[in-house]
C-alpha positions in Angstrom: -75.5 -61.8 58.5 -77.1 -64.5 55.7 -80.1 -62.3 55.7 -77.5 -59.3 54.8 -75.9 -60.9 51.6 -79.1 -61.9 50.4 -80.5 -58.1 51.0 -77.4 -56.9 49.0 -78.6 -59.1 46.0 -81.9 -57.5 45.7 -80.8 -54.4 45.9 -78.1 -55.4 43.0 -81.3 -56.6 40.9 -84.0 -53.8 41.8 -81.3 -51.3 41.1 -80.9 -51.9 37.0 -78.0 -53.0 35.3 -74.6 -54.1 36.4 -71.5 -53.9 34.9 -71.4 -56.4 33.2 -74.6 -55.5 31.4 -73.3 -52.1 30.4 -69.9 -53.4 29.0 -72.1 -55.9 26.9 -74.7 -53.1 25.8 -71.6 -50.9 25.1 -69.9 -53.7 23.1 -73.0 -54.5 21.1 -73.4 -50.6 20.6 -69.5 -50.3 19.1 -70.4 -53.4 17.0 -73.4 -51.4 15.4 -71.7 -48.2 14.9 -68.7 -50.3 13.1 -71.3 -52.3 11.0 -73.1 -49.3 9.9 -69.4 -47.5 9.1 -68.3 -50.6 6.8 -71.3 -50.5 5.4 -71.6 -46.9 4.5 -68.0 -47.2 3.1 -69.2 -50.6 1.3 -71.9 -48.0 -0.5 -69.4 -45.7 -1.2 -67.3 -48.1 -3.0 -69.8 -49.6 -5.1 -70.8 -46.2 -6.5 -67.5 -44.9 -7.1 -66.9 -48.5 -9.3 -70.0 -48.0 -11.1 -69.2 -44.4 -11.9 -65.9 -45.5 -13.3 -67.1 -48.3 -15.4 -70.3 -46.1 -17.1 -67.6 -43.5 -17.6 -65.1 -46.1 -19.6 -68.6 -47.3 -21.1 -69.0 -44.1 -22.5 -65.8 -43.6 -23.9 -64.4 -45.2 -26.7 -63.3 -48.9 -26.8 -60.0 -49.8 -24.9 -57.7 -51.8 -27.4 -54.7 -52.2 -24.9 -53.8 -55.8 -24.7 -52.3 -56.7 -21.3 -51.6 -53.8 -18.8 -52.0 -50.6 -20.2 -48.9 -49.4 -17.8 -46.5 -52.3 -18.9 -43.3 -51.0 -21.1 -43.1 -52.9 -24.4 -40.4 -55.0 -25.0 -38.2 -53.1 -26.2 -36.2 -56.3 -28.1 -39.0 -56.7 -30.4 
């Protein structure tokens, strides 16, 4: 029965992975897949903010002092 376990184990090892090397090859593979997502989306981002600030370059100078969607005071 010893000479059984110890049979078992070697089969375990000449056979590949276990489990518990696929969950952690799986895990490491969602971890690459969302890294490669944020930074795709991190690309994105940056060109859209350089787009917008070449376009305001281009325009004419902004003179609004403050925020430009804040109401005056109307007291004043």
């Amino acid at each position: 029965m010893a000479g059984d376990a110890e049979d078992h184990d070697s089969e375990e090892v000449n056979r590949g992975e276990g489990r518990g090397d696929r969950a952690r090859l799986a895990a490491e593979k969602r971890e690459a897949l969302r890294h490669a997502k944020s930074a795709a989306k991190l690309r994105e981002n940056l060109m859209r903010r350089k787009s917008q600030s070449r376009a305001r370059r281009a325009g004419a100078a902004d003179e609004t002092q403050g925020l430009p969607a804040a109401k005056m005071d109307e007291s004043s």
